[in-house]
C-alpha positions as CSV (number, residue, x, y, z in Angstrom):
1,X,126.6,263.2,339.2
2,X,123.2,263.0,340.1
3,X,123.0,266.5,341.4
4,X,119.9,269.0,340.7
5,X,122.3,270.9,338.3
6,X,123.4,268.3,336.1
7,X,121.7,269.6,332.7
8,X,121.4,267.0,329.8
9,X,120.9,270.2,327.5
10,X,119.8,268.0,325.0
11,X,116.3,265.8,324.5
12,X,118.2,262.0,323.6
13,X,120.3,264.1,321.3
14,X,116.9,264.6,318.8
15,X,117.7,266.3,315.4
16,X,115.6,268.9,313.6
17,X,113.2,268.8,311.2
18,X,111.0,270.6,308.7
19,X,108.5,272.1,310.5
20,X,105.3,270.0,309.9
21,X,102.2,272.0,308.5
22,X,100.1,271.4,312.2
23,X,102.6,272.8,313.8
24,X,102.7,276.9,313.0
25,X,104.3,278.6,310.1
26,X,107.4,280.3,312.2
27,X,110.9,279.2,312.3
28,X,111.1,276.3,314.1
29,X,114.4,275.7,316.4
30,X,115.5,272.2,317.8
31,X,113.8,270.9,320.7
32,X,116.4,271.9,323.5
33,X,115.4,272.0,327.2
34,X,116.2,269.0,330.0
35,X,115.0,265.2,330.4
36,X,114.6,263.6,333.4
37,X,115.9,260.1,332.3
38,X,119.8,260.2,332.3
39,X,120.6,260.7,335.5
40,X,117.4,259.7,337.0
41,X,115.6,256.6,334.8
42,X,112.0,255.8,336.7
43,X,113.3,257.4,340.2
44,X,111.7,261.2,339.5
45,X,109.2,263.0,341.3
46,X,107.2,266.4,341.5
47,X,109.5,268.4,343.8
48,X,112.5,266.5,341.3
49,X,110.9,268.1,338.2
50,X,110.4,271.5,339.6
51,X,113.3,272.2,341.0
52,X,114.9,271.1,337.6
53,X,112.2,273.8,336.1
54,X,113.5,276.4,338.8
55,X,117.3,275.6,338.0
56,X,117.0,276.0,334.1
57,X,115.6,279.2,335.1
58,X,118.3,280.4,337.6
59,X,121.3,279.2,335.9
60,X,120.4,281.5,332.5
61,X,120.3,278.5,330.2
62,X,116.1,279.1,329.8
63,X,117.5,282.5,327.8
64,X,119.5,280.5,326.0
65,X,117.0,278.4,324.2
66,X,116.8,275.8,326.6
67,X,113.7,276.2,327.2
68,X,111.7,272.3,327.5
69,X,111.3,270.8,330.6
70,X,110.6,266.6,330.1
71,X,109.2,264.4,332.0
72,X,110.7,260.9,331.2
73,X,109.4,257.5,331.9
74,X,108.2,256.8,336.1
75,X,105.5,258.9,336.3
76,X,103.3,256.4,335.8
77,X,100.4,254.3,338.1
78,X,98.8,252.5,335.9
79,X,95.5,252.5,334.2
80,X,91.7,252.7,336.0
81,X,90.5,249.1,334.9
82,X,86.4,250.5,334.1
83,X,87.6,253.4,332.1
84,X,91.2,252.9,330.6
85,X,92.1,256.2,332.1
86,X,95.8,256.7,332.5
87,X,96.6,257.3,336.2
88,X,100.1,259.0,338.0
89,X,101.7,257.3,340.0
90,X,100.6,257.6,343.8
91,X,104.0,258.4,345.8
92,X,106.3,260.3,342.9
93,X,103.7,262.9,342.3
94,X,100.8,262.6,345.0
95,X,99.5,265.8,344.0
96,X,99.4,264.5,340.7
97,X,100.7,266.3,337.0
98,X,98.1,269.7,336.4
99,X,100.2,271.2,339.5
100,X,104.0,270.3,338.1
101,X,103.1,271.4,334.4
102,X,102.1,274.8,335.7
103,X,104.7,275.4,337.3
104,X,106.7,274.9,334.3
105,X,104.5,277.1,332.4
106,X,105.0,279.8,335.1
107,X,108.1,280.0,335.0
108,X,107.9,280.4,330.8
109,X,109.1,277.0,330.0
110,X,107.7,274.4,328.0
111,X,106.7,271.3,329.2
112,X,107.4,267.2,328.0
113,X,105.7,264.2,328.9
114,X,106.9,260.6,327.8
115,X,104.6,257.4,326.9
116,X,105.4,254.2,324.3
117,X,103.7,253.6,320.7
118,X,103.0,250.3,322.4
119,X,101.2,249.1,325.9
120,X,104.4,249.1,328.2
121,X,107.2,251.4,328.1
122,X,110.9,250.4,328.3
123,X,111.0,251.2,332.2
124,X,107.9,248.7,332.6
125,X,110.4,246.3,330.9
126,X,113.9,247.3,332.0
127,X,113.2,248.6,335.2
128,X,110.8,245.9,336.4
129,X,108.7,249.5,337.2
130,X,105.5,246.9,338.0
131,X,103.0,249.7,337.8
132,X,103.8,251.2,334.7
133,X,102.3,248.1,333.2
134,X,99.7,248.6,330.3
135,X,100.6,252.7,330.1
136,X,101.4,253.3,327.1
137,X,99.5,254.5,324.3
138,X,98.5,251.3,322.5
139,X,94.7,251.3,322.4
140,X,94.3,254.6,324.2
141,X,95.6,257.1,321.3
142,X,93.1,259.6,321.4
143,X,92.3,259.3,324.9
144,X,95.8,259.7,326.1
145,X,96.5,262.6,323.4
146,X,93.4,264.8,325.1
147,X,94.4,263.8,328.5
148,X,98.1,265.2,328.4
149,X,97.4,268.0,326.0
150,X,93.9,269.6,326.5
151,X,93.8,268.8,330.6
152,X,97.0,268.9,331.8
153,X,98.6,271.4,329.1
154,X,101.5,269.4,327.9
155,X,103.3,270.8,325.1
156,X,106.2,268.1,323.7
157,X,105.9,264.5,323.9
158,X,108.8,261.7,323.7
159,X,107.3,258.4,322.6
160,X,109.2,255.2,323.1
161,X,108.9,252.3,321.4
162,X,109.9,249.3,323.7
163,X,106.4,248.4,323.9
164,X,105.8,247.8,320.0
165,X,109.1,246.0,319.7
166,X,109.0,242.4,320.1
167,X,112.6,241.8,322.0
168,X,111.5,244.8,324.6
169,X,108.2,244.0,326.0
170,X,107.4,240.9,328.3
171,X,104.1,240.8,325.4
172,X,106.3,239.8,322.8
173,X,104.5,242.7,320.8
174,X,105.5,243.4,317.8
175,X,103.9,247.2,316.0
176,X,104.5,248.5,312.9
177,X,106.1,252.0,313.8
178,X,105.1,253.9,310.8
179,X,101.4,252.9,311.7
180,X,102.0,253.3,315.5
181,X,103.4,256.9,315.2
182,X,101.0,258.5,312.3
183,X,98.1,257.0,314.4
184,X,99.8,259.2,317.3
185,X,100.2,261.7,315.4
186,X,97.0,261.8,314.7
187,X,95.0,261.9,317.7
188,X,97.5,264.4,318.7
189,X,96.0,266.2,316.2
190,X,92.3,265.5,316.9
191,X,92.8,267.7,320.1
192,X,93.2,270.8,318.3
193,X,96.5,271.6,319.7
194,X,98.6,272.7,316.5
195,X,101.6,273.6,318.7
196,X,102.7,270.2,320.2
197,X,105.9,268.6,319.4
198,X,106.4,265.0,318.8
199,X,109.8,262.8,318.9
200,X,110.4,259.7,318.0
201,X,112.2,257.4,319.9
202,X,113.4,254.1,317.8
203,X,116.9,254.1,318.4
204,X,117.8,254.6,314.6
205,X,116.3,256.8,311.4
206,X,112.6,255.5,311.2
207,X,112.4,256.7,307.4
208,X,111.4,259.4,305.1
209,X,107.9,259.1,306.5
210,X,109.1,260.6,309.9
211,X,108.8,264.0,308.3
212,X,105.4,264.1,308.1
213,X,104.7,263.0,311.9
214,X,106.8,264.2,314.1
215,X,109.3,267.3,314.7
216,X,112.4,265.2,315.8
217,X,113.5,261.8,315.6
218,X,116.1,259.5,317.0
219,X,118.9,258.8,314.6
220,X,121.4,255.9,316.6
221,X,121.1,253.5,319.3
222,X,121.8,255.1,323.4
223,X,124.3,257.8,324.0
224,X,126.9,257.1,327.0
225,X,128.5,259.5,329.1
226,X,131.9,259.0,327.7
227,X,133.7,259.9,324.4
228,X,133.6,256.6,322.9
229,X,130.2,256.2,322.7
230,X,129.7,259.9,321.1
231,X,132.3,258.8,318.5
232,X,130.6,255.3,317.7
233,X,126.9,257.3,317.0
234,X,129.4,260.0,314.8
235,X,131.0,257.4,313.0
């Protein structure tokens, strides 16, 4: 399955919203595009991510809506331990993330990014990725918010939530989510960008306040690649 093709046409199946005042007054359609963490969990890189760009592009779907490109969980390498400064990881993207994100952009597709309301992300956690340790945006809100949307460009963002929930993160952190993701929401803000889409990713409805933070949401626990498990999250 694992081939360049292989389209997961929808971002962890995220449902629609009410547009949010920050974000601007037009219609706004669900969040439909490709996520790298499906088929390929923490084992992406920059020529992985492009050619994904190039093939949304070249097999028509980008004129059919699907127009987000998202970079999932692995991209990390750590944090600069004098500044806090969120680094990418050293051998998946040597060239780092400015140079994949326009790329996207050239090719007139929007770009994703992925971090965790909390300090480690699930792949820190689940995939024993060692060097995604202390990445996520737990005490670096508004640092993180203006490095992946004023530098690099970034334009959706996926936020996890491993890291705030006790069970999921070798801390035994436990965060309360609506603080974690208005506080997001708000730094997101702070950077002047009124056109960048948040999910949420907490595996069920996070309540009635989700409306006024992010654009989409996660309303069930993990989709599987067969029937059953699509019938379980309908049911």
């Amino acid at each position: 399955m694992k081939t360049k093709y292989i389209l997961f046409l929808a971002l962890l199946a995220v449902v629609a919203c009410t547009p949010r005042q920050s974000i601007s007054n037009e219609i706004q359609l669900p969040t439909m595009g490709w996520s790298s963490w499906n088929t390929y969990s923490v084992n992406i890189s920059d020529s992985l991510i492009m050619s994904q760009a190039d093939a949304m592009v070249s097999t028509g779907l980008a004129d059919a809506g699907y127009n987000h490109i998202n970079i999932d969980d692995g991209y990390f390498g750590g944090r600069d331990p004098q500044t806090g400064q969120l680094l990418i990881h050293p051998t998946r993207f040597p060239n780092g993330m400015k140079k994949v994100v326009d790329h996207i952009h050239s090719l007139g597709l929007k770009a994703g990014i992925y971090s965790d309301a909390g300090a480690n992300t699930c792949g820190s956690y689940y995939n024993r990725d060692t060097i995604a340790r202390g990445v996520g945006l737990y005490g670096h809100d508004q640092q993180d918010a203006d490095y992946f949307f004023k530098e690099l460009g970034f334009d959706f963002i996926k936020v996890d939530f491993c890291g705030g929930n006790a069970p999921q993160n070798s801390d035994r952190l436990a965060l309360d989510p609506q603080e974690r993701y208005t506080a997001i929401r708000k730094a997101i803000d702070n950077t002047g960008r009124k056109d960048v889409r948040l999910n949420v990713c907490r595996w069920d409805f996070p309540g009635v306040w989700v409306r006024d933070v992010a654009i989409s949401w996660r309303m069930s626990h993990d989709i599987g690649d067969r029937w059953q498990s699509v019938k379980s999250i309908i049911g």
